[in-house]
N, C-alpha and C positions, 0 to 999 in steps of 0.2 A: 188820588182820592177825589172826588168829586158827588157832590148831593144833588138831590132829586126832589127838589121842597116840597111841590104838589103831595108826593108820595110820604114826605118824611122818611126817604131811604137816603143813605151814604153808600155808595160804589166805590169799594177801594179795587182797584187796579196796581197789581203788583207783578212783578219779573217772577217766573217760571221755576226759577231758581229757591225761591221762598216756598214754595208748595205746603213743601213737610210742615214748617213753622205757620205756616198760616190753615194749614187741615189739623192742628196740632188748639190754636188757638179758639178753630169753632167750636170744637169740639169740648173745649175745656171749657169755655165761657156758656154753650148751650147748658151742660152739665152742673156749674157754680149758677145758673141762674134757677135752674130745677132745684138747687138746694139752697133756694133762698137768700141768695150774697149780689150783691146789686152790680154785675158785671155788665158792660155794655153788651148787647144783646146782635146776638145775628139773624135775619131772616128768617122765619119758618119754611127754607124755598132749598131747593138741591144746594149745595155745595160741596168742590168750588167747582170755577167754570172756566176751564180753558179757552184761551185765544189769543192765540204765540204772538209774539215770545212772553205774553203778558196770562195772568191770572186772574179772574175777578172772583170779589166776594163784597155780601150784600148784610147790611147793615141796619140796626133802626138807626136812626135822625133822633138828637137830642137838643132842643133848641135852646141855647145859651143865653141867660140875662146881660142885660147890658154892665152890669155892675161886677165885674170881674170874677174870676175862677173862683172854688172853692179854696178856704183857707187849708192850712198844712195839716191842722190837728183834724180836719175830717180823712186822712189821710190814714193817720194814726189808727183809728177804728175801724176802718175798713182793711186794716194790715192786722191786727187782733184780730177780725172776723174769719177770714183767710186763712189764717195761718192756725187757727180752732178748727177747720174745717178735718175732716176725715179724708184722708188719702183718697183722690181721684183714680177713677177707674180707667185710667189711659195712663200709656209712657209716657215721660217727659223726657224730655233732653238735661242730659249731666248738665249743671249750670261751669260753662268755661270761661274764662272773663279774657275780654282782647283778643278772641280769635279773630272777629271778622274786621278788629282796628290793625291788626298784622297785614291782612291781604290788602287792608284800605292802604296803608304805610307804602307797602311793596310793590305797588301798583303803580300811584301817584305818579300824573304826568307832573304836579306842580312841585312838590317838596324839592330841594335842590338835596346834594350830597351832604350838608351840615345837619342840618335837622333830623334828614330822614334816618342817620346815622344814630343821632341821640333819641332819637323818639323810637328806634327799636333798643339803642341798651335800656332806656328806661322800661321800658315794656318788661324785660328779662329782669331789671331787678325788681319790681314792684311784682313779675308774679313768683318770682324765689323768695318774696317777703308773704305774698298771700300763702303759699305751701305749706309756711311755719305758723302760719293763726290758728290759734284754737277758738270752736267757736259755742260758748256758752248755750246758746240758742236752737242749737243743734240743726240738722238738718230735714226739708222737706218739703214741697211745694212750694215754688216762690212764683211771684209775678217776675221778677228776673229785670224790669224797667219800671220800681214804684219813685215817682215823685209827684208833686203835686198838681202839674201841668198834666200827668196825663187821668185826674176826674172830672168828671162832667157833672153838671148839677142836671137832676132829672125831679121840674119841679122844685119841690122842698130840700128831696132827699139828693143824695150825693153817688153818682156809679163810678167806675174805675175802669177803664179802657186801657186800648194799646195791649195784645196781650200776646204780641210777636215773640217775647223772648219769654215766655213763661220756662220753669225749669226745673229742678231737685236739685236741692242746693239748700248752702247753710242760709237762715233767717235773717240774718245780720245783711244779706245784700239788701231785701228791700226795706232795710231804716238806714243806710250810709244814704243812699243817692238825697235823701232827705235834706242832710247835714250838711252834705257837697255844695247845696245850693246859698247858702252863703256868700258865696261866688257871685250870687245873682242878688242879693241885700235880701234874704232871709233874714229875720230877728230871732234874737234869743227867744221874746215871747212866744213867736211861733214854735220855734224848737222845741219849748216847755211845752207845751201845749199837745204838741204831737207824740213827747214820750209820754206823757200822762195817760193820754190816750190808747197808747198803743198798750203800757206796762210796763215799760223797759226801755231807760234812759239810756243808748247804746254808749252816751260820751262818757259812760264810766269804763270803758272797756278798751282797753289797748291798741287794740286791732284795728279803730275807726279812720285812722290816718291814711292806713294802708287803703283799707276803700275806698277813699274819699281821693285819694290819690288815682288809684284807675278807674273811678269814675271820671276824672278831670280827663285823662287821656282819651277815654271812649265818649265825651261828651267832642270830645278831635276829628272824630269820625267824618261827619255830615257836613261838616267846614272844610276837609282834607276834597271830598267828591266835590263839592260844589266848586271850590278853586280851582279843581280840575278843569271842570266847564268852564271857566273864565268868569266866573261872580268875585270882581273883586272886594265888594263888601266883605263877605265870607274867608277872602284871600288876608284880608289885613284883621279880623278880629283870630281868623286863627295866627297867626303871626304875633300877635298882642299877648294869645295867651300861651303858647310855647313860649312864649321869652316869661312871664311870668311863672309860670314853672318850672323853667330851667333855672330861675333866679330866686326858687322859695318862695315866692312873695304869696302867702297864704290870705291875704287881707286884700289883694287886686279883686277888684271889682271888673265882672266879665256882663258882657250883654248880648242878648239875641239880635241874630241881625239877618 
């Protein structure tokens, strides 16, 4: 991805391979912005645009205060908005969790044979425990990646990006990755703040563990490819937090890096 200030345009350039998912997300977000839900917005220009092995697609520019992201609990309402909205008039993709951290796993030039061993049986117990969730919330259009890092403040008001993994699926994914970030010193206040918002405190419900669990592993992902490439920064925080989850330690404090 790369912006184009003059214009106020963002050019994401993506692999070939994302296509579906990213014709998938204009389409959806032109749609939520015609009905009113403050989606980041795409072009009013053809989409997308081939040019191998790469894909481009074109974006408005939303230019960011210096005074940090928007809090969690605008999060919260923008997930209540969403999730009120009326069935979209396009497919979505069945929401599957860990498909593409399996091929990441299996691939992996860096993981050695320990790891890579236990980070697929974990894979297999955590989605034989998602199987067994029932899910209060029931199912239906999800943004499929909500946490707080991906809104944007536009102005006063607050929009919601990132819409790669939109999907059908039960409600309870987009308020786990919420909860997950704890991880990263979320506070309780915040957490309150965000169920309040949203309607529905999901920490009363059984099931948030289990999420909050393969979130931790697919948040694996992106540090799994980049150690690939020889980033050893990305090499030793994902190394930090495999051992932290293979060890419980539900209170390890994790960092972007």
């Amino acid at each position: 991805m790369f912006l184009l200030p003059e214009e106020r345009i963002v050019v994401r350039v993506s692999a070939t391979s994302q296509w579906h998912q990213l014709e998938t997300a204009v389409s959806l977000t032109r749609w939520l912005v015609d009905s009113n839900f403050p989606a980041t917005e795409p072009l009013d220009v053809p989409q997308l645009v081939a040019y191998e092995p790469y894909v481009v697609t074109f974006w408005h520019h939303y230019p960011q205060p210096p005074n940090g992201a928007p809090p969690a609990g605008n999060l919260g309402s923008l997930l209540r908005a969403l999730h009120d909205l009326a069935t979209p008039p396009l497919a979505l993709p069945k929401y599957q969790p860990l498909v593409s951290f399996k091929n990441t796993v299996d691939s992996s030039t860096y993981l050695t044979s320990d790891p890579r061993s236990w980070l697929t049986g974990r894979r297999e117990e955590l989605l034989d425990a998602y199987a067994q969730l029932d899910f209060p919330l029931g199912h239906g259009h999800i943004h499929g990646d909500a946490y707080p890092g991906n809104t944007l403040w536009d102005g006063e008001a607050v929009r919601l990006g990132d819409w790669d993994e939109a999907a059908f699926g039960p409600r309870e994914i987009d308020l786990a990755n919420t909860f997950q970030g704890v991880r990263f010193g979320r506070s309780a206040e915040e957490l309150d703040d965000f169920a309040h918002r949203y309607g529905y405190d999901i920490r009363q419900w059984p099931g948030l563990p289990v999420l909050c669990e393969i979130r931790d592993l697919h948040t694996l992902g992106s540090y799994i490819r980049r150690a690939d490439h020889g980033d050893s920064a990305a090499g030793q925080q994902l190394s930090y937090r495999i051992e932290t989850i293979r060890n419980h330690d539900d209170d390890a404090r994790w960092r972007a890096v």
